[in-house]
SEMIKOL-695752 format. One record per residue (C-alpha): chain; x, y, z. Coordinates in pm, 1 decimal, decimal comma, padded with zeros to 6 digits. Example, Ala and Ser with C-alpha at 12.3 -4.5 7.8 and 13.67 -1.06 7.14 Angstrom:
BEGIN
<A; <01230,0; -00450,0; 00780,0>>
<A; <01367,0; -00106,0; 00714,0>>
end
This chain:
BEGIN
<A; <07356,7; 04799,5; 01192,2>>
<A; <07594,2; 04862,0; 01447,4>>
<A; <07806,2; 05161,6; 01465,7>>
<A; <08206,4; 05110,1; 01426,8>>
<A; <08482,3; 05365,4; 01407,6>>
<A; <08840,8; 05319,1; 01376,1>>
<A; <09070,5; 05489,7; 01653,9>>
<A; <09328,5; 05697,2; 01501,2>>
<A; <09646,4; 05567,1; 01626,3>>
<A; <09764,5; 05878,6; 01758,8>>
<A; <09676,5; 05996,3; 02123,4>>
<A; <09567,0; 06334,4; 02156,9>>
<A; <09819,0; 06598,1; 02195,8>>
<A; <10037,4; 06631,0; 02499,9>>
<A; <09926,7; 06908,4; 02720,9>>
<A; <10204,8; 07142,5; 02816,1>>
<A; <10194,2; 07450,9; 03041,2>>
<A; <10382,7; 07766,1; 02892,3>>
<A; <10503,6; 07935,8; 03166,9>>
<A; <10732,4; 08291,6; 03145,7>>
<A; <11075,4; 08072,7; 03174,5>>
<A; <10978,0; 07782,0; 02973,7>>
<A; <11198,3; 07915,0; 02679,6>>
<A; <11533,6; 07972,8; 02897,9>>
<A; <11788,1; 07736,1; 02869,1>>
<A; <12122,1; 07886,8; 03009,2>>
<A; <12259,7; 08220,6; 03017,3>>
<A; <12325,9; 08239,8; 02724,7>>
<A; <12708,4; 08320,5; 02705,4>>
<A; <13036,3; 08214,9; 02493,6>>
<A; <13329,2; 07965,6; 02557,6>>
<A; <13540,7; 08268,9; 02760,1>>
<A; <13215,8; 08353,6; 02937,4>>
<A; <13101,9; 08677,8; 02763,8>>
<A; <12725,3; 08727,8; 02721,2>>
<A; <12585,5; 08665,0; 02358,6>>
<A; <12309,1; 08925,6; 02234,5>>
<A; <12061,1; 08677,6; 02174,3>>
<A; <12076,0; 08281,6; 02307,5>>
<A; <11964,1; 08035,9; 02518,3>>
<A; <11680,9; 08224,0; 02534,8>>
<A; <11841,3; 08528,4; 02694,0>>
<A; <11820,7; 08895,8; 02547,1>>
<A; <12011,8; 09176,0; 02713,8>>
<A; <12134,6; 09219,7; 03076,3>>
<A; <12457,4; 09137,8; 02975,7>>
<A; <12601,1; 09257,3; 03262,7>>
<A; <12409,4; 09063,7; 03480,6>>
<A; <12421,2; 08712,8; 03262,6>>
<A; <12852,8; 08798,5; 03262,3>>
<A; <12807,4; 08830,7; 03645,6>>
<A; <12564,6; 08486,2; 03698,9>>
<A; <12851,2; 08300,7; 03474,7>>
<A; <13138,1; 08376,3; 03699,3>>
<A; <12879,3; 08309,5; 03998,8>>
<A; <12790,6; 07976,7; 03847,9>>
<A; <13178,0; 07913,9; 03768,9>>
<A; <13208,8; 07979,3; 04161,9>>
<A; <12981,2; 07760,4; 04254,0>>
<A; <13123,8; 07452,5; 04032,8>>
<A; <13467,1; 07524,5; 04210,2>>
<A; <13305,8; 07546,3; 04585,6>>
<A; <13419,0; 07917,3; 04601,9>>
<A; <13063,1; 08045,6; 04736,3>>
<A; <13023,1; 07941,3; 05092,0>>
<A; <12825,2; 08141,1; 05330,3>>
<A; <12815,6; 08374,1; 05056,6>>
<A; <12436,2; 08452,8; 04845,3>>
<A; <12366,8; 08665,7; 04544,5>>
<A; <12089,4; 08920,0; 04536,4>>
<A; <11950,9; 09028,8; 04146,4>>
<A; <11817,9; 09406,5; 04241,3>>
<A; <11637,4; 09599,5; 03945,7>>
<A; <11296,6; 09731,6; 03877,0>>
<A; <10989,0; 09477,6; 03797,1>>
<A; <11010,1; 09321,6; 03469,0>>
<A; <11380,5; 09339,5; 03384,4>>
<A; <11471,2; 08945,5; 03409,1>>
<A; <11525,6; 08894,2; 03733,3>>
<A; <11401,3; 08552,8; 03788,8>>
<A; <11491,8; 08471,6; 03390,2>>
<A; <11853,7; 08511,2; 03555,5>>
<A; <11791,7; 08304,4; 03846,8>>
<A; <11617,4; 07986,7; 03637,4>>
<A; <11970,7; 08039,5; 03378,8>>
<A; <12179,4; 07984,4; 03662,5>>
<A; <12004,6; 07667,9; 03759,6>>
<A; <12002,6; 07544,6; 03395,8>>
<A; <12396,7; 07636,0; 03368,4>>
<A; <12426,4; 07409,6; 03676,6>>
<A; <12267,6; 07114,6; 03527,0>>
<A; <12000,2; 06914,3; 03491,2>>
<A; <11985,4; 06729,9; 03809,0>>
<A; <12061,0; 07072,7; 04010,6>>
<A; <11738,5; 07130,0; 04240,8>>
<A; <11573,3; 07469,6; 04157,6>>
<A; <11377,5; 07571,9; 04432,7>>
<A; <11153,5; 07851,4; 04427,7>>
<A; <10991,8; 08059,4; 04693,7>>
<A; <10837,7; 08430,4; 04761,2>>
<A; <10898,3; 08602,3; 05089,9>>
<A; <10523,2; 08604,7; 05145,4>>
<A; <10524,9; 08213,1; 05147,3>>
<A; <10739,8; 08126,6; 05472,2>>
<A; <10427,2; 08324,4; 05669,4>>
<A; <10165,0; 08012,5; 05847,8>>
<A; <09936,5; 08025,1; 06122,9>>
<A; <10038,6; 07556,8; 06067,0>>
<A; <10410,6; 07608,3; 06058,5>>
<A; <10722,3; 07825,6; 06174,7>>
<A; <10864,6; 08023,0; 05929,6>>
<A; <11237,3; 07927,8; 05992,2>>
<A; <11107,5; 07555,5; 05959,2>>
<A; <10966,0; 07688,6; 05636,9>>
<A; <11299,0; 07817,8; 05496,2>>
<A; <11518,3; 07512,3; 05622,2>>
<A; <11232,7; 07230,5; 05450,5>>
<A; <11332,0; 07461,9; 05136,5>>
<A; <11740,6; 07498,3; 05195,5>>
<A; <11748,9; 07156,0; 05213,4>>
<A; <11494,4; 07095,0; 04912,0>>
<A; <11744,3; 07269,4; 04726,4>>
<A; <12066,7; 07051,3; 04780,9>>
<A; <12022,0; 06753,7; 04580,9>>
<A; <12288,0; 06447,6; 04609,3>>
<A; <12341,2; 06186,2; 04398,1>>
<A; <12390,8; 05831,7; 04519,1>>
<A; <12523,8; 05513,0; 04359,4>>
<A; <12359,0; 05182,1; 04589,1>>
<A; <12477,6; 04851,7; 04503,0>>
<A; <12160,2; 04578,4; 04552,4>>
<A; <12153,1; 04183,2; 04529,4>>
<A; <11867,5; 04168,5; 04296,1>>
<A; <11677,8; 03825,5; 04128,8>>
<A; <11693,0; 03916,7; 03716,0>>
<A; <11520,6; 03704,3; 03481,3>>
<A; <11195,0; 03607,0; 03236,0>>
<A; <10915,3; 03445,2; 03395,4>>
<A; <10905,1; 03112,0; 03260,7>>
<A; <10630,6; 02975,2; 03520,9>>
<A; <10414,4; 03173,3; 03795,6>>
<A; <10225,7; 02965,3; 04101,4>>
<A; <10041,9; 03199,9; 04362,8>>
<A; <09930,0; 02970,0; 04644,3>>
<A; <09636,6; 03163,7; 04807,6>>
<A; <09471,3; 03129,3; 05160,3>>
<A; <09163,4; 03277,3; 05366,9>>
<A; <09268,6; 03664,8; 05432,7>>
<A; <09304,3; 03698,8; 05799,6>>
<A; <09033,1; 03982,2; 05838,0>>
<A; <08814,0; 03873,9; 05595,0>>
<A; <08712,7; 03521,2; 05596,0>>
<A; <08559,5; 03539,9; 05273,7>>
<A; <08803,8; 03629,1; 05098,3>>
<A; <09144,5; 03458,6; 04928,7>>
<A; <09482,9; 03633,0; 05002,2>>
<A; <09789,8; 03527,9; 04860,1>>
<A; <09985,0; 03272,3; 05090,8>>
<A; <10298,2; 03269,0; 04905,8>>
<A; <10453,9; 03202,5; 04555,6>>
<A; <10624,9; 02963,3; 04322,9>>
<A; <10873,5; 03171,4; 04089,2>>
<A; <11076,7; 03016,8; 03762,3>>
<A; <11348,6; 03265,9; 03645,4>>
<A; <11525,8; 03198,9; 03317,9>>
<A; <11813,1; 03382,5; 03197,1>>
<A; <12037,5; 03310,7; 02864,9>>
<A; <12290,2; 03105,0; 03058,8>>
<A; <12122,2; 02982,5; 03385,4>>
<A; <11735,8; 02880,3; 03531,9>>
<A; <11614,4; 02871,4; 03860,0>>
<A; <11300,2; 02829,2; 04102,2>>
<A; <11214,8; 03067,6; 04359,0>>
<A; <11008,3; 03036,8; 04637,6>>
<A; <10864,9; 03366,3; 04746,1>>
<A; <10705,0; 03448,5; 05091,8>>
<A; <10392,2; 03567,8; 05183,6>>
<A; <10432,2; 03957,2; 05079,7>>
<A; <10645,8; 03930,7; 04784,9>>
<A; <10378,2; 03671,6; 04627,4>>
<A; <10114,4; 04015,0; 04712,5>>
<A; <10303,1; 04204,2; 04505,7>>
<A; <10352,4; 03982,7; 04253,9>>
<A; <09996,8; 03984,9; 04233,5>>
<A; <09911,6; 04397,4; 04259,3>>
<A; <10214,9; 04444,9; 04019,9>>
<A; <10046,2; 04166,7; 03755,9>>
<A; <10306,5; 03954,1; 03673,0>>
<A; <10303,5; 03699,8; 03412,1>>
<A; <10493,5; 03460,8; 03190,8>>
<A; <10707,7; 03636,8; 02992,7>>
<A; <10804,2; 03933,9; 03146,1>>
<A; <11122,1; 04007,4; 03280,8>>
<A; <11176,7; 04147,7; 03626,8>>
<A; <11402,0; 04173,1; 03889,9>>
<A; <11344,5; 04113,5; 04273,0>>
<A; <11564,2; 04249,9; 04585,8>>
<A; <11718,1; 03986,4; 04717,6>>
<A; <11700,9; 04194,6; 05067,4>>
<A; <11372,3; 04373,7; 05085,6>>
<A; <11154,8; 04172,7; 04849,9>>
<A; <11090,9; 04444,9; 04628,5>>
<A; <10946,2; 04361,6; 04242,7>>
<A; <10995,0; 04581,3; 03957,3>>
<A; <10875,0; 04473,5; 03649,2>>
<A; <11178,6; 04589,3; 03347,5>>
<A; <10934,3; 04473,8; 03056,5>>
<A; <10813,9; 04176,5; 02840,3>>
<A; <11071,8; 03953,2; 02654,8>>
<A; <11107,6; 03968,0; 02292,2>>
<A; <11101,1; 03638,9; 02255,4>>
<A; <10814,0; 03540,3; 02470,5>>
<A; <10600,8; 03838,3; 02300,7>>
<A; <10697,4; 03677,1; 01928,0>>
<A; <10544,7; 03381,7; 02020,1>>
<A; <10240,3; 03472,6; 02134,9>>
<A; <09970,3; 03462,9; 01885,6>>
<A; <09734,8; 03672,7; 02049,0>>
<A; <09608,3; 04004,3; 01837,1>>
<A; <09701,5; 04281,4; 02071,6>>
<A; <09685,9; 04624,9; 01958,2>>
<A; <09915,7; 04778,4; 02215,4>>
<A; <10313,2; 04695,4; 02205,5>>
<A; <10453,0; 04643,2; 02553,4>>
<A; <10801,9; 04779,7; 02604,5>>
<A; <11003,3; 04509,4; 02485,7>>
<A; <11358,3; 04401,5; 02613,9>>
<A; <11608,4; 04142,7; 02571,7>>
<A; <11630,1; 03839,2; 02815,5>>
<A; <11896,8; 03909,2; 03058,4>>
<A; <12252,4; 03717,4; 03035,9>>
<A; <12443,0; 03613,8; 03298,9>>
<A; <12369,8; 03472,9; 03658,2>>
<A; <12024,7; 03482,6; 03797,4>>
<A; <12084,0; 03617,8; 04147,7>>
<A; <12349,1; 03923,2; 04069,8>>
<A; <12444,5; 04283,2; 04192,5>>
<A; <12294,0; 04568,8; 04062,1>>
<A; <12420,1; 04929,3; 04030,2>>
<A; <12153,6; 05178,6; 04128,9>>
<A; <12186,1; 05544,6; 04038,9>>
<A; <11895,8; 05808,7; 04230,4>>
<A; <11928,9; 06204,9; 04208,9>>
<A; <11720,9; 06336,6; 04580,2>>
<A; <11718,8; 06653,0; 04749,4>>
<A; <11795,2; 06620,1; 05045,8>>
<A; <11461,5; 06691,1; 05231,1>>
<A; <11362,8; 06354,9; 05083,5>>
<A; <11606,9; 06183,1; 05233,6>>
<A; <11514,3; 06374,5; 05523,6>>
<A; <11176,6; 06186,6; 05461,1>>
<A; <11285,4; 05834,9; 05472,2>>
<A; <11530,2; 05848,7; 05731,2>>
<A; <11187,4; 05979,1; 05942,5>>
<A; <11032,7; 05676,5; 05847,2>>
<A; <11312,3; 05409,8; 05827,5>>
<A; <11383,7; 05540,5; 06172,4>>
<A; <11176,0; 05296,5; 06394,3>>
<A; <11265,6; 05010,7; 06112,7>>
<A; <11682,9; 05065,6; 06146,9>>
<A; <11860,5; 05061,1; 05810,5>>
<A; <11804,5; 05328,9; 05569,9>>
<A; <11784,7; 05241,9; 05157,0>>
<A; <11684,3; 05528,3; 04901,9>>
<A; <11524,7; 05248,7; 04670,1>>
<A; <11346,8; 05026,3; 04863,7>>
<A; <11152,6; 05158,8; 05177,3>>
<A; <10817,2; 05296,9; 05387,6>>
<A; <10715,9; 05410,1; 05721,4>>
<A; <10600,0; 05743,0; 05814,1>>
<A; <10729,8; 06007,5; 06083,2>>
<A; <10814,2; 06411,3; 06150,2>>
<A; <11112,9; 06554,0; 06020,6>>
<A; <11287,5; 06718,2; 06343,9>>
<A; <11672,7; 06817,2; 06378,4>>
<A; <11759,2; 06468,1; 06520,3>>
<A; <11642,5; 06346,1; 06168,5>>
<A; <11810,4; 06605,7; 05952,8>>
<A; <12164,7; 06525,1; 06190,0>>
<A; <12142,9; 06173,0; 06066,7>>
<A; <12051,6; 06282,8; 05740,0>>
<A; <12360,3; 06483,6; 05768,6>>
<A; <12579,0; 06222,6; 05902,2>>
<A; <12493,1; 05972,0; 05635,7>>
<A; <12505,6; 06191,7; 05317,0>>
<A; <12880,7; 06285,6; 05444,4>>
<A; <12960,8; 05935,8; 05488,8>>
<A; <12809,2; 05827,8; 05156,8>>
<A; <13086,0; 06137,5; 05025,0>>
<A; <13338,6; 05967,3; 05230,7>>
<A; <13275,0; 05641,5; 05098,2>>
<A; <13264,0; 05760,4; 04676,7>>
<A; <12896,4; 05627,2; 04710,4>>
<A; <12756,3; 06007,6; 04655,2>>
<A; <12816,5; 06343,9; 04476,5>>
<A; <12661,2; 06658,0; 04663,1>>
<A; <12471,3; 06865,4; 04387,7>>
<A; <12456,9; 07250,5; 04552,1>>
<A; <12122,5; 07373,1; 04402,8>>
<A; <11926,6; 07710,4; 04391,6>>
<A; <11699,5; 07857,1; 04603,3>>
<A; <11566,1; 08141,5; 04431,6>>
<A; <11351,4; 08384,1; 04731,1>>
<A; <11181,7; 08619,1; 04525,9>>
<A; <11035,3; 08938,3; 04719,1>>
<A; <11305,7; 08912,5; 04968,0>>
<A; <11170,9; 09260,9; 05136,4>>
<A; <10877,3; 09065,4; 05258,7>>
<A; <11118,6; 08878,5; 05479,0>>
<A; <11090,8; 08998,0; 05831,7>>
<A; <11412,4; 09043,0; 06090,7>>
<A; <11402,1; 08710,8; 06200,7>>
<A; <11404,0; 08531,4; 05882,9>>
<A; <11681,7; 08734,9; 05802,1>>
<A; <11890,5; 08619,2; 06120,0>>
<A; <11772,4; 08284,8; 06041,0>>
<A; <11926,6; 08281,3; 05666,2>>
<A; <12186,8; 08460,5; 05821,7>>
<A; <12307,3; 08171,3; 06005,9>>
<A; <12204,1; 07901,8; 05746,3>>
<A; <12424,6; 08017,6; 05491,9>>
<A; <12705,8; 07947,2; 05731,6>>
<A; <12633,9; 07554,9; 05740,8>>
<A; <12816,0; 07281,1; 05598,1>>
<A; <12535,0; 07231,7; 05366,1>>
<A; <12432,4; 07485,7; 05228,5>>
<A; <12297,9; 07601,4; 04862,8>>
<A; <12282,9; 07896,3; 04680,6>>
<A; <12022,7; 08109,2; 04791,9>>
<A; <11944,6; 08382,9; 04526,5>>
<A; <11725,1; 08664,0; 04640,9>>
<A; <11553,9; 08917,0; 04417,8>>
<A; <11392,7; 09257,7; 04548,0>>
<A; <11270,8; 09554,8; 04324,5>>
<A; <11211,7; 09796,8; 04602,6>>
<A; <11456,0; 10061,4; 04699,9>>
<A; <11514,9; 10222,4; 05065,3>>
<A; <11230,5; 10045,8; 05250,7>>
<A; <11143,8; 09956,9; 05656,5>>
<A; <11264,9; 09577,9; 05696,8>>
<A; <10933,6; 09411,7; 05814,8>>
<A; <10955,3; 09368,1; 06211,0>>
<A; <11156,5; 09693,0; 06262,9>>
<A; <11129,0; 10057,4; 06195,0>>
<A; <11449,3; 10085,2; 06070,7>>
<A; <11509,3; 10119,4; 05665,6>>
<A; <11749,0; 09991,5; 05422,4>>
<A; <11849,9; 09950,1; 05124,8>>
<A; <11605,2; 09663,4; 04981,3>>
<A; <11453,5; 09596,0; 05276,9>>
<A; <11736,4; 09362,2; 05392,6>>
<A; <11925,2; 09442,4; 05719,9>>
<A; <12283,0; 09564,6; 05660,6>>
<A; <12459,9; 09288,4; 05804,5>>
<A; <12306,5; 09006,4; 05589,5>>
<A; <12339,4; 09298,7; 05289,5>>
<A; <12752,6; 09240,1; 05345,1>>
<A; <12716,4; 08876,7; 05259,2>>
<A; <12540,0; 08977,5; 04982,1>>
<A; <12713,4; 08970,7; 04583,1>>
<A; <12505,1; 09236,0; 04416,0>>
<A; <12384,4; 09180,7; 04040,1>>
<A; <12233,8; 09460,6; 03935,9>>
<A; <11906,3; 09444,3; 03603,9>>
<A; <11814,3; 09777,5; 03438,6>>
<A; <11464,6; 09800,7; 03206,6>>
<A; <11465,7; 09666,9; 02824,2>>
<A; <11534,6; 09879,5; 02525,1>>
<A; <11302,1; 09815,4; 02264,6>>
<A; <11500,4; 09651,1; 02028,8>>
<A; <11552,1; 09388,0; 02348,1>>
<A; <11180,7; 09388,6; 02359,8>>
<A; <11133,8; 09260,5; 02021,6>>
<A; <11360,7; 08958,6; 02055,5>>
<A; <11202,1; 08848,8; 02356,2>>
<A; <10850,8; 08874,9; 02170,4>>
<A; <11006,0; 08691,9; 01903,8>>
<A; <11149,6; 08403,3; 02127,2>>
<A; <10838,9; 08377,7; 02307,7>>
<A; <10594,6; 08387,2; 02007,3>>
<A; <10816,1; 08079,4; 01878,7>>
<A; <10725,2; 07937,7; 02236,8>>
<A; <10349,1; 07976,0; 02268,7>>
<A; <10340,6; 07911,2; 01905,8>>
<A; <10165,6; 08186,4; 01783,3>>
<A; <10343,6; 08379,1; 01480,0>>
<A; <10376,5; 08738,6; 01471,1>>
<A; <10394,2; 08931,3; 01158,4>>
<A; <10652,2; 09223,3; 01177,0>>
<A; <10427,4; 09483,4; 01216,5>>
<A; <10231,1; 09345,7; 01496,4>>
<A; <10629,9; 09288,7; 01630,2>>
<A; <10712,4; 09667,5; 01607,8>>
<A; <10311,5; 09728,4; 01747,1>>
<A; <10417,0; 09519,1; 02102,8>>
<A; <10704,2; 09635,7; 02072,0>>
<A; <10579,3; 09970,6; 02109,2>>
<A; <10393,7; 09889,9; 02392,3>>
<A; <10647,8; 09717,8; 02586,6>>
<A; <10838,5; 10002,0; 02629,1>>
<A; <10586,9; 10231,7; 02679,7>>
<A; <10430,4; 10019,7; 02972,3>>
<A; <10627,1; 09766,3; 03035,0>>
<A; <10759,7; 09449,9; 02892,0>>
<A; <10560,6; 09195,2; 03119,0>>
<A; <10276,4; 09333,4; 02951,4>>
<A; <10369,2; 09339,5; 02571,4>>
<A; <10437,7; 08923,9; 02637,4>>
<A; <10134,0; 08943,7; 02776,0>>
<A; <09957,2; 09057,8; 02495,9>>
<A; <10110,4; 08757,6; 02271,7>>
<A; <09814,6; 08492,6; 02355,0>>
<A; <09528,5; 08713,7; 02327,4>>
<A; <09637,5; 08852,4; 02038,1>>
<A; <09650,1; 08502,3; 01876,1>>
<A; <09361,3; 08408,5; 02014,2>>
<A; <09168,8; 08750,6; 01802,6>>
<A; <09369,6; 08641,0; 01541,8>>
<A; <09234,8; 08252,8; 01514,5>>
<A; <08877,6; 08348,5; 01584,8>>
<A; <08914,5; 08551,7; 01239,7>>
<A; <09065,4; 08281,1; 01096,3>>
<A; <09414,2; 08353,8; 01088,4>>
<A; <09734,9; 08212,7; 01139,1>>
<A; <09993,7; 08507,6; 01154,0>>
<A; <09915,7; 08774,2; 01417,3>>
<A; <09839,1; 09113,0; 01278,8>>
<A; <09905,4; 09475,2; 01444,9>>
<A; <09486,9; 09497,4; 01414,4>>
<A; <09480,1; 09205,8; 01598,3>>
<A; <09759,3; 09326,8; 01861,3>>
<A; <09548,4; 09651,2; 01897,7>>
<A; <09243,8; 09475,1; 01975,2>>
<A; <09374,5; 09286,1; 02223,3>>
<A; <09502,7; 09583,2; 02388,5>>
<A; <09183,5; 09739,8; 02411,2>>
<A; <09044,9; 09453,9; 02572,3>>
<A; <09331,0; 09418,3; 02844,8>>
<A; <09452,7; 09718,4; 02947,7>>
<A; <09786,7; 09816,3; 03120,8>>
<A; <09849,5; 09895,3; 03461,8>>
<A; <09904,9; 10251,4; 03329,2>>
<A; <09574,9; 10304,2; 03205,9>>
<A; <09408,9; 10138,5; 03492,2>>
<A; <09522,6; 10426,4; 03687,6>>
<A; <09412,6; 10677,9; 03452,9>>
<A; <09051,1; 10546,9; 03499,1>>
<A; <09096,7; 10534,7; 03878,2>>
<A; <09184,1; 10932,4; 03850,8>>
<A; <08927,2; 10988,5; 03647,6>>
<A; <08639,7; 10757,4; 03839,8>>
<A; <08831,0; 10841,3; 04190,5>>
<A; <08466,0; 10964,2; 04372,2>>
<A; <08293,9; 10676,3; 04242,4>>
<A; <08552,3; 10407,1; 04284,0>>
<A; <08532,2; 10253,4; 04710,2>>
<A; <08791,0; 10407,7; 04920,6>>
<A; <08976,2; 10188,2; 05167,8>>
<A; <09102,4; 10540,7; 05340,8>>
<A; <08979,1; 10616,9; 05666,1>>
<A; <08850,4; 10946,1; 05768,5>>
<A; <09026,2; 11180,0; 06037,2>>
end
């Protein structure tokens, strides 16, 4: 007897990575702009969330230019939690770029091409393109097909037959060599609706037609997205919204280049992005402006471990900053008087003095303990592991002891001791094992002092 088993009809679950600033969704502050205790995922640092309001609030009002904000504070005390706020605040289609000063170094690239690709990453602009587009329901599909023309045994479509209907108007199309190909790669077939660009040929496939999918009387288990069968004209204009950066537009203009004609919707090629390209890019997203046909969105670059910058990254940004588009560049740094890489001069954070004067200065300080606890609590809701109140007080313990980084930390393997005891709630046993198992950085150094003969020195001897 054969074997047969239903299929649940559920999927399995989604998988979604928790990462540190997955729970952050502004900066958590009131109507006037004063900092909550506890929202949006924020806890404490209100002086710093007042300071990235009004910052934001500058931004929105074009009151920042040639200006950048560095968050300075010890490790662990929100820094980049500030940084992905501020992007949130700014809205959903604001880029949020993200880079350590250690990244811009490559023995491939220059590291002031490096920091440009990401400026310009981080300026997004919205643009509104107009497009003569074919809409309608497939009523009837012909694909003519010939002998490919570097392989003689095989068929390649010639070119294509097309009925459109609509609910007011029908008509016949007949579709060249390359639109019939992607007719066929795309699988169209009676009853769907789709639209093609009048100018480039382009097929996109909008769904299946109600109608056309009630009167088929085949048993399919899967429902296509359904939609309604277009009204109107056959052949009309379409209103086409797209949110880029502008490195990507960087991109196509590189490879509509040797083509002529640039569209963000319908295009291919494939060349380097050099400063002739990013001029043009430059010219065109100003005249797009000009025109009402496109809204510049001024994103965030957020350079983490700006002290690993060296002096000529630091001219570079200098000058960037002064350009007509330009986004906010956020820099964080938890040293204190250091050498700025390149030089054997010191400063404060490792920056250079005269990029330091450009600089607004928000300033973190370390987590009380209470603080502590409400971030444990947020991100316990987040990584969905529940904490009972003593194992709360426990990390809590722990975080400011050590430091906070490593009381969140403890959260997942804490629930994982937990669930291999069969629990759901996490216990302060639980929490304690887990510590045991993963020490802090604390009592990693206690061991080295205490195993320093037998541990390898990297010291060399006089």
């Amino acid at each position: 007897m054969p074997e047969i088993s239903e299929v649940p009809e559920e999927g399995g679950e989604e998988f979604e990575r928790i990462s540190a600033h997955t729970h952050i969704q502004g900066l958590g502050l009131d109507e006037d702009g004063d900092p909550l205790d506890v929202a949006d995922g924020m806890v404490g640092q209100k002086k710093a969330r007042e300071a990235a309001g009004r910052v934001v609030e500058m931004v929105k009002k074009g009151k920042l230019g040639g200006r950048s904000v560095l968050l300075a504070g010890p490790p662990g005390t929100g820094k980049t939690a500030v940084a992905v706020a501020m992007a949130r605040e700014l809205g959903e289609d604001v880029p949020f770029i993200q880079l350590s000063g250690s990244q811009i170094f490559s023995e491939d690239r220059d590291k002031t091409d490096i920091l440009m690709e990401s400026l310009r990453k981080a300026l997004g602009v919205r643009v509104t393109e107009m497009r003569e587009v074919y809409e309608g329901e497939v009523t009837s599909l012909n694909i003519e097909s010939s002998q490919a023309a570097y392989n003689p045994y095989q068929q390649a479509a010639s070119e294509a037959q097309i009925s459109l209907r609509t609910q007011d108007e029908e008509k016949t199309l007949r579709l060249g060599k390359s639109v019939a190909s992607s007719l066929q790669n795309k699988q169209i077939s009676e009853g769907d609706v789709i639209q093609i660009d009048a100018e480039s040929g382009r097929i996109m496939k909008v769904g299946e037609s109600r109608q056309a999918w009630d009167e088929k009387e085949a048993d399919i288990s899967v429902t296509p997205n359904l939609v309604d069968v277009p009204a109107g004209e056959i052949r009309k204009e379409r209103e086409f919204v797209s949110t880029l950066n502008i490195h990507q537009i960087d991109s196509i203009q590189a490879r509509q280049r040797a083509r002529g004609g640039l569209s963000l919707f319908f295009g291919g090629g494939g060349t380097e992005v050099d400063d002739e390209v990013r001029q043009a890019t430059n010219k065109q997203v100003r005249q797009w402006i000009e025109e009402g046909k496109g809204e510049l969105l001024p994103g965030v670059l957020f350079l983490d471990e700006v002290h690993m910058l060296d002096i000529e990254a630091f001219s570079f940004l200098n000058r960037a900053l002064e350009q007509e588009f330009s986004p906010i560049v956020i820099l964080a740094s938890n040293r204190g008087v250091s050498t700025i890489r390149g030089t054997d001069y010191k400063a404060p954070h490792g920056i250079p003095l005269d990029f330091l004067d450009r600089l607004m200065i928000i300033d973190t300080h370390p987590y009380e303990k209470e603080e502590i606890k409400s971030i444990l609590e947020i991100r316990g809701e987040e990584e969905d592991a529940e904490l009972s109140e003593e194992a709360l007080e426990y990390l809590s313990g722990v975080g400011s002891g050590t430091s906070m980084r490593y009381a969140v930390q403890l959260i997942a393997p804490s629930d994982e001791v937990a669930s291999m005891d069969g629990r759901d709630v996490i216990s302060e046993e639980d929490a304690k094992e887990a510590r045991k198992l993963f020490i802090s950085v604390e009592d990693s150094v206690d061991i080295l002092k205490e195993y320093e003969e037998r541990m390898v020195s990297s010291e060399r001897e006089d």
